[in-house]
Backbone as XML, in Angstrom:
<?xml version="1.0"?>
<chain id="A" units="angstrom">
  <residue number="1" name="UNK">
    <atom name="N" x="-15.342" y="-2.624" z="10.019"/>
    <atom name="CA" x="-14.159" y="-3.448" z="10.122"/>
    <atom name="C" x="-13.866" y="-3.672" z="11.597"/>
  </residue>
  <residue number="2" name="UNK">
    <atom name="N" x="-13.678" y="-5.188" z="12.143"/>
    <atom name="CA" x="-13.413" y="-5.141" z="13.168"/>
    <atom name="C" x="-11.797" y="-5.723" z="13.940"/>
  </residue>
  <residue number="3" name="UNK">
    <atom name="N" x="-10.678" y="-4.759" z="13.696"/>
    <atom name="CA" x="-9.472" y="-4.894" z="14.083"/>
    <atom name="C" x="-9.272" y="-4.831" z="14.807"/>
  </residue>
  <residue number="4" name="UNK">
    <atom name="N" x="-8.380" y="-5.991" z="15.877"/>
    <atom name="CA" x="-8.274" y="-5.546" z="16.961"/>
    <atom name="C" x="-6.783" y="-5.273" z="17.042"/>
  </residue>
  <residue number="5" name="UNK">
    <atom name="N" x="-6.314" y="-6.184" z="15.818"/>
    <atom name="CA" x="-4.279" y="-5.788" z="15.714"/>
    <atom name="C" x="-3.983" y="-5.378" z="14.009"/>
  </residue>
  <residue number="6" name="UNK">
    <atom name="N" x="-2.864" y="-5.172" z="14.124"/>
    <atom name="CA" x="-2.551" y="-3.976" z="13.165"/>
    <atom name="C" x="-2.858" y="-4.786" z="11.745"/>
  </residue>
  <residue number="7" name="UNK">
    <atom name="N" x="-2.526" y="-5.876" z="11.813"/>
    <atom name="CA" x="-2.453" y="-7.174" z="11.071"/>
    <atom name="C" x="-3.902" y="-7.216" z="10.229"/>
  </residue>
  <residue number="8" name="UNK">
    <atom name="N" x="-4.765" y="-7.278" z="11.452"/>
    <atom name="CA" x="-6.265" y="-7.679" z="10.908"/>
    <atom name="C" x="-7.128" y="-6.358" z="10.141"/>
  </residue>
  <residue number="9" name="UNK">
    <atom name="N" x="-6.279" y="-5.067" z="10.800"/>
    <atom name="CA" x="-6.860" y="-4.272" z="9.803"/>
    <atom name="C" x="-6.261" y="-4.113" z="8.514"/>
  </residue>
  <residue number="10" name="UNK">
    <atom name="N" x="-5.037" y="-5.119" z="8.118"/>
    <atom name="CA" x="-4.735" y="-5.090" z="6.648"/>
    <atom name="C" x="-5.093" y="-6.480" z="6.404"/>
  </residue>
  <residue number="11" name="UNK">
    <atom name="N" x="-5.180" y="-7.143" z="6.902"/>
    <atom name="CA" x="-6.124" y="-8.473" z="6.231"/>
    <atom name="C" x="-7.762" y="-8.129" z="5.860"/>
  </residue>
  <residue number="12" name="UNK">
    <atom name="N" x="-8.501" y="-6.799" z="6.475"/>
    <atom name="CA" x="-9.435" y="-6.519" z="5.952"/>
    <atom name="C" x="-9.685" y="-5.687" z="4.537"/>
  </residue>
  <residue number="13" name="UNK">
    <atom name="N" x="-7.879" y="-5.050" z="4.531"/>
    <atom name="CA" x="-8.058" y="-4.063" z="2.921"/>
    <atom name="C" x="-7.469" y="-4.736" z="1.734"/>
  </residue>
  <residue number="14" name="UNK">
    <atom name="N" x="-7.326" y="-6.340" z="2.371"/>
    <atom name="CA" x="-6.418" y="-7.508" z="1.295"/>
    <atom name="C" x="-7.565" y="-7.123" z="0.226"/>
  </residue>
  <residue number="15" name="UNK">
    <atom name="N" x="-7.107" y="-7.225" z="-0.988"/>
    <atom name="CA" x="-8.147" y="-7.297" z="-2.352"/>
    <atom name="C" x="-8.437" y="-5.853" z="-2.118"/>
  </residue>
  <residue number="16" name="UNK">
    <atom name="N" x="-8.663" y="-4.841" z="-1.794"/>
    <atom name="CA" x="-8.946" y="-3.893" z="-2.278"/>
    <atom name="C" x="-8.039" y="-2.612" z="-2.503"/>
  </residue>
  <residue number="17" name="UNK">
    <atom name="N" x="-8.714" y="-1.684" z="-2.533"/>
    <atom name="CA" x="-7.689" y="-0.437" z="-3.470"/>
    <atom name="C" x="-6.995" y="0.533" z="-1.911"/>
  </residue>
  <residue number="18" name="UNK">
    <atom name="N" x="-5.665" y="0.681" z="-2.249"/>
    <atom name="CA" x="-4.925" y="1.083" z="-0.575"/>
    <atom name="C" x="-4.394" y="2.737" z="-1.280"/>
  </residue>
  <residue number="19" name="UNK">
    <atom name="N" x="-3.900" y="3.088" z="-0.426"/>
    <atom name="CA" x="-2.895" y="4.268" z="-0.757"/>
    <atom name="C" x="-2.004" y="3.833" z="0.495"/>
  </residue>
  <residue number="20" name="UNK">
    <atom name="N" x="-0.753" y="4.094" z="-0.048"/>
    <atom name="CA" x="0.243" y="3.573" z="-0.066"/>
    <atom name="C" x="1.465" y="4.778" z="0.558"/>
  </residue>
  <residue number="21" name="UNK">
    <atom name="N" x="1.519" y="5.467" z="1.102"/>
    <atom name="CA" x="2.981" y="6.585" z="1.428"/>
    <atom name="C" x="4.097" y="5.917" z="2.050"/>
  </residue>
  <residue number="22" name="UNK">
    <atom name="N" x="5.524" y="6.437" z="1.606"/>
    <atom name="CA" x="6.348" y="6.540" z="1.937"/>
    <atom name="C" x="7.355" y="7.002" z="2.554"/>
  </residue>
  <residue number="23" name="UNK">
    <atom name="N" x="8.381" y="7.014" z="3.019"/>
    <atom name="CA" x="9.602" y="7.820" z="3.382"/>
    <atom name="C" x="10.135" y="9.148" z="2.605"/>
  </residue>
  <residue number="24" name="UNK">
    <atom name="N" x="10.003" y="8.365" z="1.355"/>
    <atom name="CA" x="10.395" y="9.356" z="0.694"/>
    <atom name="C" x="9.640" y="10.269" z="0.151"/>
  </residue>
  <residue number="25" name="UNK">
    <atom name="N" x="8.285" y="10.248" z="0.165"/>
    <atom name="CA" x="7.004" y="11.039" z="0.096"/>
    <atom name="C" x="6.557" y="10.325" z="-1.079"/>
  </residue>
  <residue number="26" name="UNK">
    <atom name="N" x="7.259" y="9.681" z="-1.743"/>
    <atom name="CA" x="5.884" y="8.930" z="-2.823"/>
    <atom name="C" x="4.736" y="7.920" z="-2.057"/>
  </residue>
  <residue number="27" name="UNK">
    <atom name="N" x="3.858" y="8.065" z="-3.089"/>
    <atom name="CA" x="2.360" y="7.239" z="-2.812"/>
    <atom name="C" x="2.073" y="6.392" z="-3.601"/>
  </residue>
  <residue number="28" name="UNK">
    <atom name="N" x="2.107" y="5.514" z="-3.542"/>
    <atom name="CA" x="1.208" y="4.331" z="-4.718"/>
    <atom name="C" x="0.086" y="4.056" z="-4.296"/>
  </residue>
  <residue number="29" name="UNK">
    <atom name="N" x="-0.650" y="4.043" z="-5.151"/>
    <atom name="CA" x="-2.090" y="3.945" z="-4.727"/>
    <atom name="C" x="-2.133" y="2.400" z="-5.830"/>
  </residue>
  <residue number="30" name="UNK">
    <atom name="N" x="-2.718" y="1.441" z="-5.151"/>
    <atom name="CA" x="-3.221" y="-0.097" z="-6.026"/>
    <atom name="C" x="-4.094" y="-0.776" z="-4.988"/>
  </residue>
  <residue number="31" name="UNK">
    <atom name="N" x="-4.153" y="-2.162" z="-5.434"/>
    <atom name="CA" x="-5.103" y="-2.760" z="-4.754"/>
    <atom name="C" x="-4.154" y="-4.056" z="-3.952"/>
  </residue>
  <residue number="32" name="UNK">
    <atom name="N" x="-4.721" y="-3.882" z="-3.092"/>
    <atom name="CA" x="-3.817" y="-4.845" z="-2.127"/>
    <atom name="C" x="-3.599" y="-6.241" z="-1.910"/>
  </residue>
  <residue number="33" name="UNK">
    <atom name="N" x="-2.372" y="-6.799" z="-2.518"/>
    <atom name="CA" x="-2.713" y="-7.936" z="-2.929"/>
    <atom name="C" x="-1.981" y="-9.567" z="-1.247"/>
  </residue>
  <residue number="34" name="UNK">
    <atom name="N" x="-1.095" y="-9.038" z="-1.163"/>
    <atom name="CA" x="-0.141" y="-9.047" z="0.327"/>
    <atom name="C" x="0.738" y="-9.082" z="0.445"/>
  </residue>
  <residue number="35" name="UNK">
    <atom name="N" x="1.054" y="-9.243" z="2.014"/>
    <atom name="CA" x="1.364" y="-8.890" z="2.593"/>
    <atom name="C" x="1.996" y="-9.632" z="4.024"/>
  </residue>
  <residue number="36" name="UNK">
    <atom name="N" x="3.096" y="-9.032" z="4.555"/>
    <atom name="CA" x="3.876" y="-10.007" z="5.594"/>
    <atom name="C" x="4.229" y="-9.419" z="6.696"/>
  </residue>
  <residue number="37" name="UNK">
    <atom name="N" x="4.799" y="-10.013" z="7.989"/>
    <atom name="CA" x="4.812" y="-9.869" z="9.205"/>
    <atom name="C" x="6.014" y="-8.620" z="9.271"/>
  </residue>
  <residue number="38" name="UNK">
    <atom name="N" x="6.342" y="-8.232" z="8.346"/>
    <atom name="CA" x="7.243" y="-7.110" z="8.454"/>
    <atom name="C" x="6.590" y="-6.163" z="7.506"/>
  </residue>
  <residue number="39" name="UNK">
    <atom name="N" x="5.336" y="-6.146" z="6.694"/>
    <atom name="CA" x="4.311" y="-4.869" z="6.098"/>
    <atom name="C" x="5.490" y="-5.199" z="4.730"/>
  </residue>
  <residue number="40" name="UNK">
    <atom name="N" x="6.055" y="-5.464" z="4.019"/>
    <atom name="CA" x="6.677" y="-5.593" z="2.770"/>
    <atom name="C" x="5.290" y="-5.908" z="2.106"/>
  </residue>
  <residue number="41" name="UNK">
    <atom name="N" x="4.778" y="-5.187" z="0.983"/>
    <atom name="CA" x="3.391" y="-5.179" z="0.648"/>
    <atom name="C" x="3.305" y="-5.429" z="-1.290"/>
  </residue>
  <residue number="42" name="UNK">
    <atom name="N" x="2.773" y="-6.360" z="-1.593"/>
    <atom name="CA" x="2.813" y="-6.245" z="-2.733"/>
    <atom name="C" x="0.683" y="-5.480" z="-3.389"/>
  </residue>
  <residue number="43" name="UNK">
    <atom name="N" x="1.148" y="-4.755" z="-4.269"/>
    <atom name="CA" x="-0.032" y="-4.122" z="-4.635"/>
    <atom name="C" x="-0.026" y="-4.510" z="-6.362"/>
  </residue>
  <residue number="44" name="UNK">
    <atom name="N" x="-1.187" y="-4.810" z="-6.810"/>
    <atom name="CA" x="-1.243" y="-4.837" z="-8.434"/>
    <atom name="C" x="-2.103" y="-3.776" z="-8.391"/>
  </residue>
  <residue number="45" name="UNK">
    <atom name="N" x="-2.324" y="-2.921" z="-10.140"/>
    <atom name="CA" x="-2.697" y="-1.999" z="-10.651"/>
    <atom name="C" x="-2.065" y="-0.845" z="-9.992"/>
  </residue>
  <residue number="46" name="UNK">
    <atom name="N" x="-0.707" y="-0.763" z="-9.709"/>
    <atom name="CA" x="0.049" y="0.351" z="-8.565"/>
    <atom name="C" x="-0.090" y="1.411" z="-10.071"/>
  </residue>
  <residue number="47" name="UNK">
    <atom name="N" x="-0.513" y="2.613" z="-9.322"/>
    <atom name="CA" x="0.386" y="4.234" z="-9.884"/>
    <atom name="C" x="1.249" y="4.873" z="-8.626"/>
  </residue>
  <residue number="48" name="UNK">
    <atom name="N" x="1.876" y="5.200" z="-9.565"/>
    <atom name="CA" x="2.727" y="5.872" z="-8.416"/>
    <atom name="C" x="2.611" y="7.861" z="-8.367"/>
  </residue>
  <residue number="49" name="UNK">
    <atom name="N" x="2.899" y="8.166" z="-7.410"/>
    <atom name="CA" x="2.495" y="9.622" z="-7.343"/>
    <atom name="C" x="3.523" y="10.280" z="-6.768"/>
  </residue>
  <residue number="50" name="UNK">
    <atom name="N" x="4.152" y="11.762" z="-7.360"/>
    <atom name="CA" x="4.951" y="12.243" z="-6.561"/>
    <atom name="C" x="4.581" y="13.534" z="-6.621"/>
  </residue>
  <residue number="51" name="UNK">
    <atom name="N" x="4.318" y="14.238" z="-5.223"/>
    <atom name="CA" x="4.041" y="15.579" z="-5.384"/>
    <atom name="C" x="2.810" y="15.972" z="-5.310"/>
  </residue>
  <residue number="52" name="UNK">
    <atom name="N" x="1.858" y="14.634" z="-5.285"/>
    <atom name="CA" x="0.605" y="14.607" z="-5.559"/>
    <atom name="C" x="0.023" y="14.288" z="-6.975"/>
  </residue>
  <residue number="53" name="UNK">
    <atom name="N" x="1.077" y="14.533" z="-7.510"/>
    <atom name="CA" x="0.743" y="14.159" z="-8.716"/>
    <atom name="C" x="0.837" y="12.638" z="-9.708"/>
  </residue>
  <residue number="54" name="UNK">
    <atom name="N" x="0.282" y="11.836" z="-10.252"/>
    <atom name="CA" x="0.136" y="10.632" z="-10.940"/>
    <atom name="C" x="1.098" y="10.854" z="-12.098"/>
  </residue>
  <residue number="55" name="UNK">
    <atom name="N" x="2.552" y="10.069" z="-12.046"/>
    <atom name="CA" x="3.834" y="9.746" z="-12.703"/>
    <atom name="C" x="3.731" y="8.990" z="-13.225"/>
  </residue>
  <residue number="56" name="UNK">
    <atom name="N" x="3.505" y="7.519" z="-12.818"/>
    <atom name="CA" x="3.567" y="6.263" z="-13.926"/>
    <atom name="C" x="2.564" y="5.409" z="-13.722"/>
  </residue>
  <residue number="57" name="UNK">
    <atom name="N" x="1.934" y="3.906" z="-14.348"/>
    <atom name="CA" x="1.414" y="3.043" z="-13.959"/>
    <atom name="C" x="2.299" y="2.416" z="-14.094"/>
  </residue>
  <residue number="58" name="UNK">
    <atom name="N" x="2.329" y="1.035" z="-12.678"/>
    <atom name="CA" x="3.309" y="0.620" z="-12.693"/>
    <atom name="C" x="3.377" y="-0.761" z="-12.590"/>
  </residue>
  <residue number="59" name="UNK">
    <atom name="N" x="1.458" y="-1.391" z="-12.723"/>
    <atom name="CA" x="0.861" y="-2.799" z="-12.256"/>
    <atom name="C" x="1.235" y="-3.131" z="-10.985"/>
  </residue>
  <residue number="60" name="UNK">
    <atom name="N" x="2.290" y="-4.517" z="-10.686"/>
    <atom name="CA" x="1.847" y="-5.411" z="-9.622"/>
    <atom name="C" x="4.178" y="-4.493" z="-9.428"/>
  </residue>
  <residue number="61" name="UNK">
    <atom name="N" x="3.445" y="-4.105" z="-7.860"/>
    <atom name="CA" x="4.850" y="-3.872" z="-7.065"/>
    <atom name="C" x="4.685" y="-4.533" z="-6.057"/>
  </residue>
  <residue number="62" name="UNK">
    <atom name="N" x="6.290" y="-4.301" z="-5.642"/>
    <atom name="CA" x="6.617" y="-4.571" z="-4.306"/>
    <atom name="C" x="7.427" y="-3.943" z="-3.512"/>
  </residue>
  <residue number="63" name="UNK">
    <atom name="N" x="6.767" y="-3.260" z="-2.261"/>
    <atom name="CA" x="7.307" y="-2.226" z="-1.394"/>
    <atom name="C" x="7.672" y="-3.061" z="-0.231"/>
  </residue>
  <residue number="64" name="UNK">
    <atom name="N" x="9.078" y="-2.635" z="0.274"/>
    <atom name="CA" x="9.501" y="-2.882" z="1.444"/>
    <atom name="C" x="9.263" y="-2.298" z="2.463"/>
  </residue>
  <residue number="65" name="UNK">
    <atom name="N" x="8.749" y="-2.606" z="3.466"/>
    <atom name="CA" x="7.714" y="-2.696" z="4.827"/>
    <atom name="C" x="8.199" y="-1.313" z="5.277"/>
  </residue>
  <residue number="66" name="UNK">
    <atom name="N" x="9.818" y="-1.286" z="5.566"/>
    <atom name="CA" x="10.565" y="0.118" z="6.135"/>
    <atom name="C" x="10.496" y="1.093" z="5.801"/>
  </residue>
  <residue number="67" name="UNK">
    <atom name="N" x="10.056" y="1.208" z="4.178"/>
    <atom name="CA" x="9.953" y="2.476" z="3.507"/>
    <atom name="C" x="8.423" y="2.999" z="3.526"/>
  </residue>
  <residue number="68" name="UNK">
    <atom name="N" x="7.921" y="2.132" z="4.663"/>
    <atom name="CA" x="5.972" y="2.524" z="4.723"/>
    <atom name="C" x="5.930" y="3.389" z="5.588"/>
  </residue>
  <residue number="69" name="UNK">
    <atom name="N" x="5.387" y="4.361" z="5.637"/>
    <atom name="CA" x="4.768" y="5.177" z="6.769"/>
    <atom name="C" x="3.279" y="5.110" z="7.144"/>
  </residue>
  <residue number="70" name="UNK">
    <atom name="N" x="2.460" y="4.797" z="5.924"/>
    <atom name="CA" x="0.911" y="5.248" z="5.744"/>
    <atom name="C" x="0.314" y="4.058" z="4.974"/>
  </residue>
  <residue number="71" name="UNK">
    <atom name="N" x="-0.426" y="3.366" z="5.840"/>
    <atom name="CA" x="-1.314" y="2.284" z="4.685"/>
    <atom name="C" x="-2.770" y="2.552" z="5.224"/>
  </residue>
  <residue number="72" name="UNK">
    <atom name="N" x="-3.358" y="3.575" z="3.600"/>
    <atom name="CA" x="-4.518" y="3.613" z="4.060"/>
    <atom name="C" x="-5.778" y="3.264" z="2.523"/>
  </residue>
  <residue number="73" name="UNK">
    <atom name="N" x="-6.916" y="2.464" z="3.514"/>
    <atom name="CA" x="-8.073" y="2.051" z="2.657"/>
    <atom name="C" x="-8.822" y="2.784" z="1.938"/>
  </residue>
  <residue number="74" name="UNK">
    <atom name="N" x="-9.019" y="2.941" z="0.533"/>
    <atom name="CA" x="-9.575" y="3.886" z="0.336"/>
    <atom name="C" x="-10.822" y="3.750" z="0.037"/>
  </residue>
</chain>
């Protein structure tokens, strides 16, 4: 992957499967569908995880950019 801004390394994980952390320590893990100049991220096939552990499926969400800490490719 060749990123040179923060941007282009999530335009490279567009379409594929992300993990997702939060503020509040949950994780959604889905596939990345997009995404905007403030990281507000929509993902389809989302589960959500708390604790580490897999809570719900939850399909196509949408997370607000502020509550991101961690967007990573998996």
């Amino acid at each position: 992957m060749d990123a040179t801004r923060p941007l282009d390394a999530l335009n490279a994980a567009r379409n594929k499967r992300v993990m997702v952390e939060l503020k509040n320590q949950r994780r959604y893990d889905g596939t990345l569908i997009a995404f905007d100049i403030h990281i507000n991220t929509v993902l389809s096939d989302a589960e959500e995880f708390v604790d580490g552990e897999m809570k719900r499926k939850l399909g196509t969400v949408f997370i607000r950019g502020d509550t991101i800490t961690i967007i990573s490719p998996q």
